[in-house]
C-alpha positions in Angstrom: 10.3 -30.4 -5.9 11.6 -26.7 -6.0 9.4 -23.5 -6.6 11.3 -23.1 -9.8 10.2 -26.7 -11.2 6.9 -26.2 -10.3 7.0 -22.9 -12.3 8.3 -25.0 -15.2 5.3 -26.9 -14.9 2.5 -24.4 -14.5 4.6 -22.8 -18.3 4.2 -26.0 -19.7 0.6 -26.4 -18.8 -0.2 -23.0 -20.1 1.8 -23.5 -23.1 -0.2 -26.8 -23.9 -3.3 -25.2 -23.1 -2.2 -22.7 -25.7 -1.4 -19.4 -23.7 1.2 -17.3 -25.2 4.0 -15.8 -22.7 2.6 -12.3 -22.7 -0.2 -13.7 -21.1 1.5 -16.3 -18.6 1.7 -13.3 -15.7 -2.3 -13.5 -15.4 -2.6 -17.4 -15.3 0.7 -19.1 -13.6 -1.4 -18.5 -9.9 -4.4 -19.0 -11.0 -5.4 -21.7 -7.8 -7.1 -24.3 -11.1 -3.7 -24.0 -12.6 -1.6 -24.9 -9.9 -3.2 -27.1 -8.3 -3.3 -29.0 -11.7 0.6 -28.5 -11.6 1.4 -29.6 -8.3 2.3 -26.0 -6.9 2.4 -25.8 -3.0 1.5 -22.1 -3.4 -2.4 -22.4 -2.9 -1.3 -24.5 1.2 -2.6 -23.2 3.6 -4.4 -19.4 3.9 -3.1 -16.5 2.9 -2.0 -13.7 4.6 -1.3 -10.4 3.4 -0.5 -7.1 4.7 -0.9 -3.6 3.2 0.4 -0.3 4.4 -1.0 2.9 3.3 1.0 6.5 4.2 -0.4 10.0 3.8 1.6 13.1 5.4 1.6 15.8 7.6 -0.1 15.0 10.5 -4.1 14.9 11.5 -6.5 16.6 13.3 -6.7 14.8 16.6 -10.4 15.8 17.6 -11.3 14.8 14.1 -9.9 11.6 14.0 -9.7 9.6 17.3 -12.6 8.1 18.7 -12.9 9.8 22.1 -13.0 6.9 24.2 -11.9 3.0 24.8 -13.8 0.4 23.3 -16.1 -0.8 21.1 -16.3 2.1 17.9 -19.3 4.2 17.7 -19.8 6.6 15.4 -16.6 7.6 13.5 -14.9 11.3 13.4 -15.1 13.2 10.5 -11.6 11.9 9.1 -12.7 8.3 9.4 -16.3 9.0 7.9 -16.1 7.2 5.1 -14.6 4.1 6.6 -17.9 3.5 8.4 -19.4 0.6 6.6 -16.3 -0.9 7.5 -16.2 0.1 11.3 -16.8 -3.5 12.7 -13.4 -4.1 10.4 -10.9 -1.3 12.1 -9.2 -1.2 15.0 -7.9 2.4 16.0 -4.2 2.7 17.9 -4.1 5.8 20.0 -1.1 6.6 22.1 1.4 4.4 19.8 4.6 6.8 19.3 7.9 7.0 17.1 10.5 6.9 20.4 13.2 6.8 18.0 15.4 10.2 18.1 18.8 11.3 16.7 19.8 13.0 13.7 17.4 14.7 11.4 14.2 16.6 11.7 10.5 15.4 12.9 9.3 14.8 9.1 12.6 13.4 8.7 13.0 11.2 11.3 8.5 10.7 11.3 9.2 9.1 7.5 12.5 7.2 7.8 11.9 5.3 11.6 8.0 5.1 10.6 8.2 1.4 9.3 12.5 0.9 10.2 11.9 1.8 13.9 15.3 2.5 13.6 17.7 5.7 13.6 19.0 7.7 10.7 22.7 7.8 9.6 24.4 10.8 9.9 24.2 12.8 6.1 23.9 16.1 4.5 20.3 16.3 3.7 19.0 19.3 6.0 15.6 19.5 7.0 14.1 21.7 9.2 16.1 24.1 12.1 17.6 20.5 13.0 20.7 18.4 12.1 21.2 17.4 9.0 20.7 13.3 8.2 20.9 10.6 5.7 18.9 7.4 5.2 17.7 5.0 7.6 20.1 2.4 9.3 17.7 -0.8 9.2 15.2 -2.6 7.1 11.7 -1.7 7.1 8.9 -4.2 8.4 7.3 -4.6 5.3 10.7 -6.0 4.2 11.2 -8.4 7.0 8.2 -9.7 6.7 8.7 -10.6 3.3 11.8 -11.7 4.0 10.0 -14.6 5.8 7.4 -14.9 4.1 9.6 -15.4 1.0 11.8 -18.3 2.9 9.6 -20.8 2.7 7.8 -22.5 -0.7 4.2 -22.5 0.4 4.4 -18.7 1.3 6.8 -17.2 -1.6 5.0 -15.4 -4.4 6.2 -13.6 -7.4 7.6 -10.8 -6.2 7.4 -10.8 -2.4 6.0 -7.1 -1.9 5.2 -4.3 -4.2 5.6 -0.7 -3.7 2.6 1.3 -5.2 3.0 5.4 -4.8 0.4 8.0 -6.1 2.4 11.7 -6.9 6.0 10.4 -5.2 8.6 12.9 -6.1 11.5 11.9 -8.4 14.0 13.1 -6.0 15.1 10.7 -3.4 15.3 11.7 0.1 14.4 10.9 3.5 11.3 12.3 3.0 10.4 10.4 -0.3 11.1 7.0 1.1 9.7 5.1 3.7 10.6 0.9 2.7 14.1 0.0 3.2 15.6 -3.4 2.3 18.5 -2.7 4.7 20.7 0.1 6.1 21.4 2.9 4.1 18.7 1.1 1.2 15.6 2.7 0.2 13.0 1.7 -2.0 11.3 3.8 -4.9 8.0 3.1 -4.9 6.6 3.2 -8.5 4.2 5.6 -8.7 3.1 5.6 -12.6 0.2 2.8 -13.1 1.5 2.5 -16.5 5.0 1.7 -14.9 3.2 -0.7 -12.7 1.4 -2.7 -15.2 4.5 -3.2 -17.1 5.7 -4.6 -13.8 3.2 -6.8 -12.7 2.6 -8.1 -16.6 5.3 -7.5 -19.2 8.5 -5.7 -19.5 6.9 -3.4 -22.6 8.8 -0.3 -22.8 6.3 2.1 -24.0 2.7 3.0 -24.0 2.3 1.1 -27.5 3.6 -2.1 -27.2 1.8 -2.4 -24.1 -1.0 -2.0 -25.8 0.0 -4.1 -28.2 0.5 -7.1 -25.5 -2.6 -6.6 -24.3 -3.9 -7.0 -27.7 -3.1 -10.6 -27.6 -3.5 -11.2 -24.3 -7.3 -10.4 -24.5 -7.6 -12.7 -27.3 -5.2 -15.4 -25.1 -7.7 -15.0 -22.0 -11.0 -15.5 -24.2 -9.4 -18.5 -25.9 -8.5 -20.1 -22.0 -11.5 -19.5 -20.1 -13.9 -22.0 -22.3 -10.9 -24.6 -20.7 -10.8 -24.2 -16.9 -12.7 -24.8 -13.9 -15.6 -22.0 -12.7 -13.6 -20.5 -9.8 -10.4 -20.2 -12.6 -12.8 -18.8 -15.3 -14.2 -15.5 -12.6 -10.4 -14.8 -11.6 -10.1 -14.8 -16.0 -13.0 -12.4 -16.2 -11.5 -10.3 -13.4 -8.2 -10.1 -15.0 -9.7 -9.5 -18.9 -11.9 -6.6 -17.1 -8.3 -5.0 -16.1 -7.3 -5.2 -19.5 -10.2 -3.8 -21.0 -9.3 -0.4 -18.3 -5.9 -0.6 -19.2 -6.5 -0.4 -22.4 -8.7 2.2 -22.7 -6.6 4.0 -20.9 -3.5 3.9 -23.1 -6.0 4.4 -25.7 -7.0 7.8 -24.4 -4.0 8.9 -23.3 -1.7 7.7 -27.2 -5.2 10.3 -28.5 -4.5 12.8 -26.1 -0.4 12.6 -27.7 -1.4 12.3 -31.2 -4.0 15.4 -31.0 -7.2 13.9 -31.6 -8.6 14.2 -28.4 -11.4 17.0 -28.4 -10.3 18.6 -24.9 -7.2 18.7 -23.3 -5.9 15.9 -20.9 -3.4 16.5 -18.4 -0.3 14.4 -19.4 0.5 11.9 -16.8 4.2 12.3 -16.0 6.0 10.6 -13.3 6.2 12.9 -9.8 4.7 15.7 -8.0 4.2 18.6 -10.2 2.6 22.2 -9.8 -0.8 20.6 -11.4 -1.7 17.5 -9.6 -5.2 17.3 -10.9 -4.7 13.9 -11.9 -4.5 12.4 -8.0 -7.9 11.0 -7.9 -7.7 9.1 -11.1 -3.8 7.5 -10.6 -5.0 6.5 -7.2 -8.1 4.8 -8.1 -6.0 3.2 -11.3 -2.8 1.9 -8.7 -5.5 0.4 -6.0 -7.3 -1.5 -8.6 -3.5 -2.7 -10.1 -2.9 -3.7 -6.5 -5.9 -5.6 -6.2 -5.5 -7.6 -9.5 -1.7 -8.4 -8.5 -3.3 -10.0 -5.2 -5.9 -12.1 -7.1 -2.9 -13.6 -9.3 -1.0 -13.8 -5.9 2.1 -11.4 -7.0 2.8 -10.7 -3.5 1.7 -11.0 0.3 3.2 -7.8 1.8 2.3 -4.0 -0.3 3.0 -0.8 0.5 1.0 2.3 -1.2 2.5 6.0 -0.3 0.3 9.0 -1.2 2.8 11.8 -1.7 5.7 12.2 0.8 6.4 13.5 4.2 5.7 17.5 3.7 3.5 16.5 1.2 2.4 19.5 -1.5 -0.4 18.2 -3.0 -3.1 20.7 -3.5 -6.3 18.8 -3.6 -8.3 21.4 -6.1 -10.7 18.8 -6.5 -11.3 19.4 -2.9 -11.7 23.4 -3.5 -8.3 23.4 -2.0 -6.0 25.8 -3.2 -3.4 25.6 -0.4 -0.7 22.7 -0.4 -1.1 20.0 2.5 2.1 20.8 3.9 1.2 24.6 4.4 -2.1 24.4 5.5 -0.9 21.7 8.1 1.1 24.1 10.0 -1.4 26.5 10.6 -2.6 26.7 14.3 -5.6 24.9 15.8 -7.4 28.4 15.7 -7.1 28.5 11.9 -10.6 26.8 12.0 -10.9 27.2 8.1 -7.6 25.5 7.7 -8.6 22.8 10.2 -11.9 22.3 7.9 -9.6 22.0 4.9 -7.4 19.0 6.5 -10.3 17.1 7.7 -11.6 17.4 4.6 -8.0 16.3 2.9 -8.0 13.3 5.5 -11.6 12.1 4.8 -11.0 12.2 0.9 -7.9 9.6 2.1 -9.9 7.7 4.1 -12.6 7.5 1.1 -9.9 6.2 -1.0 -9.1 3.6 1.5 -12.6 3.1 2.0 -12.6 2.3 -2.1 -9.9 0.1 -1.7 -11.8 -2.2 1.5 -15.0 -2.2 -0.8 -13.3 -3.7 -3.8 -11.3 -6.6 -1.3 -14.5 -7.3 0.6 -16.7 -7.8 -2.9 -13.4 -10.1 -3.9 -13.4 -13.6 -3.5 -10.4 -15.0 -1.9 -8.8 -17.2 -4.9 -8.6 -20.8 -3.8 -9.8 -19.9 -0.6 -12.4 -19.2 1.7 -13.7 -15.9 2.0 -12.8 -12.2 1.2 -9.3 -10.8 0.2 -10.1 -8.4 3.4 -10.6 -11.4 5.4 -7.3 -12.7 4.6 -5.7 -9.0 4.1 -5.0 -6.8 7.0 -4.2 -2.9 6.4 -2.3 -0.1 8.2 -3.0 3.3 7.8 -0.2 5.6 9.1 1.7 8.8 8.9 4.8 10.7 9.5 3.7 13.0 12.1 0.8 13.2 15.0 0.1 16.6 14.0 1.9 18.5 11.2 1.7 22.3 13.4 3.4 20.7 16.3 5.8 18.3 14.3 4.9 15.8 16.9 6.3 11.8 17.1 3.6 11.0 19.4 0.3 9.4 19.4 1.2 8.5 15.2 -1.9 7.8 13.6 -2.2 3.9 13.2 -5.8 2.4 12.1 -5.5 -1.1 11.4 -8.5 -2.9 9.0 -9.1 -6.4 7.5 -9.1 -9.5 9.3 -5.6 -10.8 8.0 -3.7 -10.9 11.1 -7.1 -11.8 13.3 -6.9 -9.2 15.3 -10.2 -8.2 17.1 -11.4 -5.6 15.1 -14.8 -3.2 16.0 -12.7 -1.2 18.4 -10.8 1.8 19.6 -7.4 1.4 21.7 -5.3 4.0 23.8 -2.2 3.3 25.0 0.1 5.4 27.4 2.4 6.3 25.1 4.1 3.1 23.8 6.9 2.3 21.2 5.7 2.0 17.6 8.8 -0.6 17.4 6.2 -3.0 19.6 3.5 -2.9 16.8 6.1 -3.5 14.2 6.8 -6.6 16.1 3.3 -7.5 16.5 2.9 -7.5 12.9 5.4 -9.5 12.1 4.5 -12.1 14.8 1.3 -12.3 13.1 3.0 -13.4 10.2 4.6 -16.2 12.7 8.0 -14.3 12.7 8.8 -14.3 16.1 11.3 -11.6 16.3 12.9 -10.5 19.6 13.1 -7.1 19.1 12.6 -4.8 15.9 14.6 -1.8 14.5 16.0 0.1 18.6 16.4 -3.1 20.6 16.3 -0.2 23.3 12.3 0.5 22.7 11.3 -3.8 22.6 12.2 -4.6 26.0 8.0 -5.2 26.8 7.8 -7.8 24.0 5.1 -7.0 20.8 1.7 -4.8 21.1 -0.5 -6.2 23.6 -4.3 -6.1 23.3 -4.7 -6.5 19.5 -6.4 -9.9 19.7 -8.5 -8.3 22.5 
């Protein structure tokens, strides 16, 4: 029986049940429901990946654990990650080999997940050469790719791109997931945008509301006809809605001037007031975990900014933006304060986004989602002053892949195409090389299983 027909079914069991279509995105995966359709999509344990970029370099003593082995106490741009430490795994010496046109953000953004060189082009970066997109697929993609070949593994949508402050513009250094040579991938970086995604096609803030309206009403009427495990995944899904709604609510009061202070409008891209970081970030990390309790997708992606990055993190009590205050020199010490402190407000958020998989049920399964979810944490650069390709920042967390976890790695200076292919084989998608065939040759990332 094909994936569509057992689709059909799951619609017709939700239709008899009495669901109405706007509702059918939070129920078709629901592990009660498809088992009770016959769906092959609950075989077997789920894996997942997630990759989350934020720019312009690190600050080396500040972030890597200074020696081999089991982690101790974690720098100051890991801090918050610490009730998680027996979950990480840190990569030191894992570089971007891959040269050519372009400059170092250029090149750091577009081979980060492609391991692959950039086409010739006219976008000029830097004092380099000039360059256009990348000329391979990203790993994300061919892992979804595979994932997405077979029944028991396809999903939804395959992956989702989530962004917080992505500029409008596309560039190499606004895109980082290509589905092939010479095609990047937008992530969508408005929560609003993403909800219609995930859960209708609504085309403005009122008929979303609107949907959800009936869909609350849809979920209350369900949950008295399902099994336990079905009726917590409901409550999870109805306590989105309640958010979302709220927030639409706020934000239509804010446009019709009845709210009692001003609200800074939420428009799509970087802009000169960014206040509003925080609060999209938290709101796309919770959409991301409620799209992998209904099983959207195995494989996500979630880019802060972009490579040269501008935010200026006020909330911080940073005026200057990332990108400038990451080319100042090591002696700078009150610069260096102000991107630890940058780093370990990303690392909080990632820390945010652990807690809420760890207190998560795995649907249908045993477990966490963090058992079954394994996430990357990268950037562009080494270190924004220097513009260097080496030692890229790679902290792997979760225990998705079952790697050994509780530990810090150093490498001398490897490929980063060998932990692509690493990843992938941990998906059981033995590839022979990834992106450069040239910078494979010693076979996948050694030492992750311990």
């Amino acid at each position: 029986m094909s994936r569509h027909r057992h689709a059909f079914n799951r619609r017709e069991l939700l239709v008899r049940l009495g669901v109405s279509a706007a509702a059918l995105p939070f129920v078709t995966n629901l592990p009660g429901v498809a088992r009770a359709a016959g769906s092959p999509a609950t075989a077997g344990r789920k894996r997942r990946m997630v990759i989350f970029f934020t720019p312009n370099g690190i600050v080396p003593k500040d972030f890597w654990p200074d020696a081999e082995g089991p982690l101790d106490k974690l720098k100051a741009c890991l801090e918050p990650l610490t009730p998680f430490r027996d979950q990480i795994l840190t990569l030191h010496g894992v570089c971007d080999k891959v040269r050519g046109d372009g400059d170092a953000h250029m090149r750091g953004m577009g081979c980060l997940l492609t391991g692959v060189e950039l086409f010739p082009g006219n976008i000029q970066g830097g004092s380099d050469t000039p360059a256009g997109w990348a000329k391979g697929h990203s790993i994300d993609q061919e892992i979804k790719n595979h994932l997405q070949k077979d029944p028991s593994t396809r999903t939804r949508f395959g992956s989702l791109e989530f962004g917080v402050m992505v500029p409008e513009r596309a560039d190499t250094w606004t895109r980082m997931v290509y589905t092939g040579a010479n095609k990047p991938v937008a992530p969508v970086d408005n929560p609003y945008q993403m909800f219609n995604k995930l859960y209708g096609q609504a085309k403005d803030r009122a008929a979303v509301a609107s949907v959800l309206d009936g869909v609350s009403k849809d979920l209350k009427t369900l949950s008295g006809k399902l099994g336990s495990e079905d009726r917590r995944l409901l409550q999870e899904h109805a306590e989105l809605v309640r958010e979302m709604e709220k927030e639409i609510r706020e934000q239509q009061a804010v446009e019709g001037g009845k709210a009692g202070h001003p609200v800074p409008q939420l428009e799509p891209g970087v802009r000169a007031d960014n206040d509003q970081m925080p609060k999209l970030s938290r709101m796309q990390i919770d959409l991301m975990v409620a799209s992998m309790m209904a099983d959207f997708a195995r494989v996500f992606s979630f880019q802060y900014t972009n490579s040269v990055g501008m935010a200026r993190m006020r909330w911080l009590g940073i005026t200057e933006g990332h990108h400038e205050l990451s080319h100042e020199p090591d002696s700078n010490t009150g610069a260096m304060d102000k991107l630890v402190k940058i780093n370990n407000w990303f690392s909080g958020e990632i820390a945010y986004f652990l807690k809420r998989l760890k207190e998560t049920p795995e649907p249908g399964g045993p477990g966490s989602l963090l058992d079954n979810t394994l996430v990357v944490w990268t950037n562009e650069l080494g270190k924004g002053s220097s513009h260097t390709l080496d030692d890229i920042p790679f902290v792997l967390m979760g225990g998705g892949l079952d790697f050994k976890m509780g530990r810090a790695l150093k490498y001398k200076k490897v490929p980063h195409n060998r932990l692509m292919m690493a990843l992938a084989h941990g998906f059981g998608n033995e590839v022979k090389s990834f992106g450069n065939p040239n910078f494979c040759g010693d076979g996948p990332l050694t030492g992750l299983r311990g």
